[in-house]
C-alpha positions in Angstrom: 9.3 18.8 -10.4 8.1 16.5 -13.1 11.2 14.7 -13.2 11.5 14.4 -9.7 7.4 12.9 -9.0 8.4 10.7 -12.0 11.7 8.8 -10.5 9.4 8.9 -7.6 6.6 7.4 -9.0 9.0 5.0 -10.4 10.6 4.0 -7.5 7.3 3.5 -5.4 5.7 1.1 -7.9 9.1 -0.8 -8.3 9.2 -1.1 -4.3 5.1 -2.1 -4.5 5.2 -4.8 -7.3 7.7 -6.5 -4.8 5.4 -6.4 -1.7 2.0 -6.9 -3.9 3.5 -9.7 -6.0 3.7 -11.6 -3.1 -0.1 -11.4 -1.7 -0.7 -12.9 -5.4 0.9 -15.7 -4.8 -0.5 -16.5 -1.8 -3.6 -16.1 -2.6 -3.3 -18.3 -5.6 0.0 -21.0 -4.9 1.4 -20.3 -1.7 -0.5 -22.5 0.5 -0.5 -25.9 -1.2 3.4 -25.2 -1.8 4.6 -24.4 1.7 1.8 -25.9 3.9 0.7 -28.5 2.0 -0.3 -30.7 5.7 -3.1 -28.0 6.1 -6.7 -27.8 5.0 -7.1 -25.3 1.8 -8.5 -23.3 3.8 -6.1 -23.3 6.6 -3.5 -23.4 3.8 -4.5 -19.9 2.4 -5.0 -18.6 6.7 -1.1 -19.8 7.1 -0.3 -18.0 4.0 -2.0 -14.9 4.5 -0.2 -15.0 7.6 3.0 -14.8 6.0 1.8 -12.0 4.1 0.7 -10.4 7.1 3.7 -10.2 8.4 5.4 -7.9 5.9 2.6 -5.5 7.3 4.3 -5.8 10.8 7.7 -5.2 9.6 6.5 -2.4 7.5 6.1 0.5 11.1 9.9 -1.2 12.4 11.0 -0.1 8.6 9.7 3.4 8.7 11.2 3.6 12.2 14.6 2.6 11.0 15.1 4.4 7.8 13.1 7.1 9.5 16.0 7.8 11.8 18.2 7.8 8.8 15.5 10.0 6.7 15.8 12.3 9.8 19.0 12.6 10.5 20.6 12.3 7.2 18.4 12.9 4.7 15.8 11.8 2.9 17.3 10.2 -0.3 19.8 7.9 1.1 17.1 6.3 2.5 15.3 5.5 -0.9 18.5 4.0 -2.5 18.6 1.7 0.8 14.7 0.6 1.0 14.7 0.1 -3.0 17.8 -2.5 -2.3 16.4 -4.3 0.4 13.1 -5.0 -0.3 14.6 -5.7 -4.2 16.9 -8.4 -2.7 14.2 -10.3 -0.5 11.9 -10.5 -3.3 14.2 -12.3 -5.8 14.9 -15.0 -2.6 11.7 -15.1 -2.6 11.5 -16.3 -5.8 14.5 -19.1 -5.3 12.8 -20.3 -2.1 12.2 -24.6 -2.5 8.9 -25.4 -1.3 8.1 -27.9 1.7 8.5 -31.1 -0.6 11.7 -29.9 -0.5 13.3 -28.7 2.4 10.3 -29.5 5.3 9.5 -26.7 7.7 12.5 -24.6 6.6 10.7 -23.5 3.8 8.1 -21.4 5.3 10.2 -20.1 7.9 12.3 -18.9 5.1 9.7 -17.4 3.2 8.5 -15.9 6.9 12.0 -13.9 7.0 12.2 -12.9 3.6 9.0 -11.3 3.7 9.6 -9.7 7.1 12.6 -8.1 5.2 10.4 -7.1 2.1 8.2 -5.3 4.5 11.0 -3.5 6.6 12.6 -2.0 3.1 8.9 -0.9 2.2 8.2 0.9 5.6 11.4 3.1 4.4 10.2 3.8 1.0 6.8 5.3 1.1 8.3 8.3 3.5 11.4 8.8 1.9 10.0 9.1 -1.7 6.5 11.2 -0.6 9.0 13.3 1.1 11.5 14.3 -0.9 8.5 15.1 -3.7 6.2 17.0 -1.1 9.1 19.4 0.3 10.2 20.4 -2.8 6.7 21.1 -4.2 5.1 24.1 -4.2 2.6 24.6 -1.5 -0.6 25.6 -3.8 0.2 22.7 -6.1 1.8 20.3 -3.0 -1.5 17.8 -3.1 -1.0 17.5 -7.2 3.1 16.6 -6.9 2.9 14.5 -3.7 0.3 12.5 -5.7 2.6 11.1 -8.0 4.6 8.6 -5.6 0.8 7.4 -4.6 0.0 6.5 -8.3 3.4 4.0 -7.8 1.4 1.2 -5.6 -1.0 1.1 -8.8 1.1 0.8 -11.4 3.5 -1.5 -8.7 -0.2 -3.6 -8.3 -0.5 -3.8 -12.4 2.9 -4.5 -13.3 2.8 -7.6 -10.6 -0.3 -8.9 -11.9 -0.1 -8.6 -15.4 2.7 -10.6 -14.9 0.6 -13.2 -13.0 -2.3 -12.8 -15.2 0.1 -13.4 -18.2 1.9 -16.4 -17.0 -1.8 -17.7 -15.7 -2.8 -17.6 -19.3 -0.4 -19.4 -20.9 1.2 -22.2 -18.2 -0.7 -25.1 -17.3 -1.5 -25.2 -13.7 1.4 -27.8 -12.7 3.5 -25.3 -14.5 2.7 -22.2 -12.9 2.6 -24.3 -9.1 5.7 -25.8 -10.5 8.1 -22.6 -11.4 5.6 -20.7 -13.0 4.9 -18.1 -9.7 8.7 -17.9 -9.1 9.0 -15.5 -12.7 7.6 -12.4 -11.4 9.9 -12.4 -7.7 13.0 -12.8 -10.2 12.0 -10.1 -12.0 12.1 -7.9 -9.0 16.0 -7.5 -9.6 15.9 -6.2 -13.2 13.4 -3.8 -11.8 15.7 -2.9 -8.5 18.7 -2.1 -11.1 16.3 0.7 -12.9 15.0 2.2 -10.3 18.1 2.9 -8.4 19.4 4.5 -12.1 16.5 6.6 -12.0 17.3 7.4 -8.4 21.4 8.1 -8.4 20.1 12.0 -10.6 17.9 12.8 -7.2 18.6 16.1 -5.1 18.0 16.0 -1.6 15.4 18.1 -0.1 15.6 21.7 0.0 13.4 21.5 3.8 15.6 19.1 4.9 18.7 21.4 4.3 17.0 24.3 5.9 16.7 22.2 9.5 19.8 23.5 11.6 19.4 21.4 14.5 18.3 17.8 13.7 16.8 15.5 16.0 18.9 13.6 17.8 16.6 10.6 18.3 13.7 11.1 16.1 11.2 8.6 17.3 11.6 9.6 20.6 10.4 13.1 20.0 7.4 11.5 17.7 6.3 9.6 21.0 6.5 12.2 23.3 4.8 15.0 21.6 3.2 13.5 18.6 1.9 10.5 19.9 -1.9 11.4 20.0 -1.0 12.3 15.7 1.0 9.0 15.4 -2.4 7.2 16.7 -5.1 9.1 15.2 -3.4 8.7 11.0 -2.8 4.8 11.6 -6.4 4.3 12.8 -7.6 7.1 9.7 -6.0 5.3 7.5 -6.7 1.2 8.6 -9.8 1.3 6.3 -7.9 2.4 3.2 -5.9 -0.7 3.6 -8.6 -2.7 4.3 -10.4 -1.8 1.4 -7.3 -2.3 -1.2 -6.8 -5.9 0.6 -9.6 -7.1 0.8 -10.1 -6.2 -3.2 -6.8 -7.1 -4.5 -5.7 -10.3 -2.0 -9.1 -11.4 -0.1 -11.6 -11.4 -3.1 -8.8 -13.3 -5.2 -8.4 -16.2 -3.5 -12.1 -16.1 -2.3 -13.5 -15.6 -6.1 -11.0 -18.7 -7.5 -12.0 -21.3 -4.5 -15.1 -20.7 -3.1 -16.4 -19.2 -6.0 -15.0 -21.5 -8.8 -14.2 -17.9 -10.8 -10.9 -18.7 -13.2 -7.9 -16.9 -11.7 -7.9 -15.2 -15.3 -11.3 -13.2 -15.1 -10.6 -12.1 -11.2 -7.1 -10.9 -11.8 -8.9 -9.4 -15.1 -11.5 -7.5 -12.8 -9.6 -6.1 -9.9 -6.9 -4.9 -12.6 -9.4 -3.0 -14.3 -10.7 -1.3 -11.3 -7.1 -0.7 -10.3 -6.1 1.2 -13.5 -9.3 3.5 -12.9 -8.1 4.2 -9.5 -4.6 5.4 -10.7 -6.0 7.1 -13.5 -8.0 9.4 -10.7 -5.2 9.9 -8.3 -3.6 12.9 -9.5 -7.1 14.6 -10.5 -8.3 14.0 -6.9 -5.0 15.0 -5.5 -5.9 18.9 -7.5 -9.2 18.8 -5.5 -7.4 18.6 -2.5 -5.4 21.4 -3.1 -8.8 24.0 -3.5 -10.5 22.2 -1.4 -8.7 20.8 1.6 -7.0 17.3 2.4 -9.9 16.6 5.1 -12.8 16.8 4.0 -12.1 14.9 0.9 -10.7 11.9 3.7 -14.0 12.5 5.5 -15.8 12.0 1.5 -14.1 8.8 1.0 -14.7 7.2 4.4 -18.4 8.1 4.2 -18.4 6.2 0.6 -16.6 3.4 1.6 -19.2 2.3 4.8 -22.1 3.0 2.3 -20.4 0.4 -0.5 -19.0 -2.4 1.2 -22.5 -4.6 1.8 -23.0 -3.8 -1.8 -19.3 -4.8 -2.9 -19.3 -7.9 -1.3 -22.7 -8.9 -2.6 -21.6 -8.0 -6.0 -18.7 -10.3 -5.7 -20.9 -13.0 -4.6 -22.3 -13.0 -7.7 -19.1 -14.4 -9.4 -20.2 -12.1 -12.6 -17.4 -10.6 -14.4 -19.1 -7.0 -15.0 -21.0 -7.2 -11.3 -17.7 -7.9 -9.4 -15.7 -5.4 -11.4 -18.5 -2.7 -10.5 -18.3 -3.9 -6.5 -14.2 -3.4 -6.8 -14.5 -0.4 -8.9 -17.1 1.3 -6.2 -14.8 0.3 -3.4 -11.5 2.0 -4.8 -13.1 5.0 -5.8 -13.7 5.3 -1.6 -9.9 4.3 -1.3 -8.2 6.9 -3.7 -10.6 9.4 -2.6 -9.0 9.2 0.4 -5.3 8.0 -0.7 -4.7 10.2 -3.2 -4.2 13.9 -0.6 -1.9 11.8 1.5 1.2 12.2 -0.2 0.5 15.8 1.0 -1.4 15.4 4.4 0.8 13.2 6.0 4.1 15.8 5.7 2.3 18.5 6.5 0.8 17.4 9.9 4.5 16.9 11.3 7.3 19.2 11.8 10.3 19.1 9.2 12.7 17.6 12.2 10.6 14.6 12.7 8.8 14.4 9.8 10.1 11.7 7.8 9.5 9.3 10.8 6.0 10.3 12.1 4.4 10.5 8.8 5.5 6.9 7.7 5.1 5.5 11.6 1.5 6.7 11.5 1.4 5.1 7.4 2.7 2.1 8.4 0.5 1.7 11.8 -2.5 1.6 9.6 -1.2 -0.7 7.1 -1.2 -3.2 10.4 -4.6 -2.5 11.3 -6.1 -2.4 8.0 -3.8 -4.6 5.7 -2.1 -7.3 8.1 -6.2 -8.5 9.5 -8.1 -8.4 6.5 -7.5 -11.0 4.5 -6.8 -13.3 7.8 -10.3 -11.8 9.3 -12.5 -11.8 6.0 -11.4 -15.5 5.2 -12.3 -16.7 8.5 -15.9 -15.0 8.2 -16.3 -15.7 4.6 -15.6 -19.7 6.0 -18.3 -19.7 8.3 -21.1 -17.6 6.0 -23.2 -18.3 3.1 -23.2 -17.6 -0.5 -22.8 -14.2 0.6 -20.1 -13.1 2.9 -22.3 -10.2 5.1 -19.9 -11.0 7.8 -16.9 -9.4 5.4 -18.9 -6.4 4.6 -19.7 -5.7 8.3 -16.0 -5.9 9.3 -15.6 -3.9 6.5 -18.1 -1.3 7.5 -17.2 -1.1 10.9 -13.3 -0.7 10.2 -14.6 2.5 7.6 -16.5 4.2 10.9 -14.0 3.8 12.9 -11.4 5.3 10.0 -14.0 7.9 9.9 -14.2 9.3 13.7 -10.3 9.3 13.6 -10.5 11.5 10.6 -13.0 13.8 12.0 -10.6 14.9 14.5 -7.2 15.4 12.3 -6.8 19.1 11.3 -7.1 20.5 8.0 -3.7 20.9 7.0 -3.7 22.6 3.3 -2.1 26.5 3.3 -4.2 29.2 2.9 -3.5 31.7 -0.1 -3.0 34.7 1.3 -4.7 37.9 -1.2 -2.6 40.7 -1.7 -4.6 43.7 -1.8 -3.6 46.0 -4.1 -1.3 49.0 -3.5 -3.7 52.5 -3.5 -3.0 54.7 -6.1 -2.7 58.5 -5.6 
């Protein structure tokens, strides 16, 4: 098992540097390089909008490799989502910018991150999978938890790198080739996590499944759609929280706030390494005490903290806005961290790898695709303080709430075995 969560964890974070090194850049370089005819403002809109559609792609990916994950198995499908999204991001990285080519540069950069998104909708099913069906079921929430500490260490990794070139390139530099480093990368990182992945063993679960669903999303619509519906809108405000810290706040806190892109990238990677440090301990809770109400826990926190978060950030104080991320994350992974086990075990085995990452990927439209779009445009039109951000915030966590409050509790019940009489 632990060498199993570990090429999982592996291969999550590899897959999740890739998507999350991209909302860096555009929050930081994207805008003035491939829409350099627009307003700042409208430059980092069009650029979130390219980010945003990664989120789109990411429910057609978990539908396509789902079918696979189905129907074939669950680890050919994380040898083929690692390669994609690996080879879109290094593109990324060679794509010339609009002084350069003209409008074919952002449609490029459009496409390549529509396929970055489609090889991440396969991955997060195929690795929680194959970890949650061959774990135990009183220690399921604990091992599933691992492939969740991956978009962590996926977020550090991309933004040490950013935080490192930040620190020592001039800014012509970094605009200049600078913010290409990290996409190249990608590919040395591609090459090690399918090594860590050719030693997997496919999943005992899936083995046991004599008659395979012929068309699995079909059977997810017709008699899981109400399931589908309910996780994506449970789990919008989990991506709205982790976007609005980790993509919003960044280019927010460098351009309205005048905040060095060293000390914000300094911040919301502290808060991030707290968060991961707390993912498998909170996964252990859910395994005494139940996947639900610890979702229930962390939606209830997050519509109490973000008014507070976002005037913390306001603030543009190192320690204040690091306290305002570090409040909002502790919601998130209170939530995040039982999903690696929640998510299987509300679906049958036949369907299983497509519904749970349909349902993941749904929310990641809702939540991750809007936010930084939607909290720009109100943080545009509001004052020193962005209230308008923390009430689309709050109201996204209610909402996440109420679909919560009527998921089932999923986690098995130990069964006592009394003891045999003696004569």
């Amino acid at each position: 098992m632990l060498r199993l969560a570990a090429a999982s964890l592996a291969g999550t974070a590899i897959e999740f540097y890739d998507f999350f090194v991209y909302g860096t850049a555009a929050a930081l370089v994207l805008g003035p390089l491939f829409f350099p005819t627009f307003s700042p403002v409208a430059g980092t809109l069009a650029a979130f909008g390219t980010f945003g559609v990664g989120f789109v792609a990411r429910p057609l990916g978990s539908i396509l490799f789902g079918h696979f994950g189905d129907r074939r198995g669950r680890r050919p499908v994380l040898v083929a989502s690692l390669l994609l999204t690996g080879a879109s991001t290094v593109a990324v990285g060679c794509v010339p910018s609009y002084g350069s080519i003209g409008v074919a540069a952002p449609v490029l950069l459009l496409v390549l991150r529509f396929l970055q998104g489609l090889g991440l909708g396969g991955e997060w099913g195929g690795a929680v999978l194959l970890t949650a069906e061959h774990a135990p079921a009183g220690r399921r929430g604990l091992w599933s938890s691992f492939p969740q500490i991956g978009p962590a260490v996926g977020f550090l990794l991309a933004n040490g790198v950013m935080l490192a070139l930040s620190a020592t390139l001039t800014d012509a530099q970094f605009a200049q080739w600078g913010w290409r480093v990290p996409f190249w990368a990608a590919g040395a990182l591609a090459l090690g996590g399918l090594w860590l992945r050719s030693s997997l063993v496919e999943s005992p679960r899936f083995l046991e499944i004599d008659d395979h669903a012929r068309v699995p999303l079909a059977e997810v619509v017709r008699d899981h759609w109400r399931l589908v519906l309910l996780t994506a809108g449970a789990l919008s405000v989990g991506y709205a929280i982790f976007y609005a810290v980790t993509t919003w706040s960044l280019a927010y806190g460098t351009e309205r706030l005048g905040v060095g892109r060293t000390e914000m990238l300094a911040c919301i990677m502290a808060a991030v390494v707290v968060k991961g440090s707390l993912t498998p301990l909170v996964a252990l809770l859910s395994d005494r005490y139940g996947r639900r109400p610890l979702c229930l826990l962390g939606c209830a926190a997050a519509a109490l903290w973000m008014f507070p978060m976002v005037a913390l950030l306001a603030t543009g104080a190192p320690l204040l806005m690091f306290l305002g991320f570090l409040g909002a994350l502790l919601a998130f992974v209170t939530m995040f961290a039982v999903l690696g086990a929640y998510l299987p075990e509300l679906y049958e085995p036949r369907v299983r790898c497509t519904g749970a990452a349909v349902g993941y990927n749904l929310g990641g439209v809702l939540g991750g695709a809007l936010t930084p779009i939607v909290a720009t445009a109100l943080a545009e039109h509001g004052g020193r303080v962005p209230w308008g951000v923390g009430a689309y915030l709050t109201g996204v966590a209610l909402f996440s709430l109420g679909c919560f409050a009527l998921l089932p509790e999923t986690r098995p019940v130990r069964v006592a075995v009394p003891e045999p009489a003696t004569g």
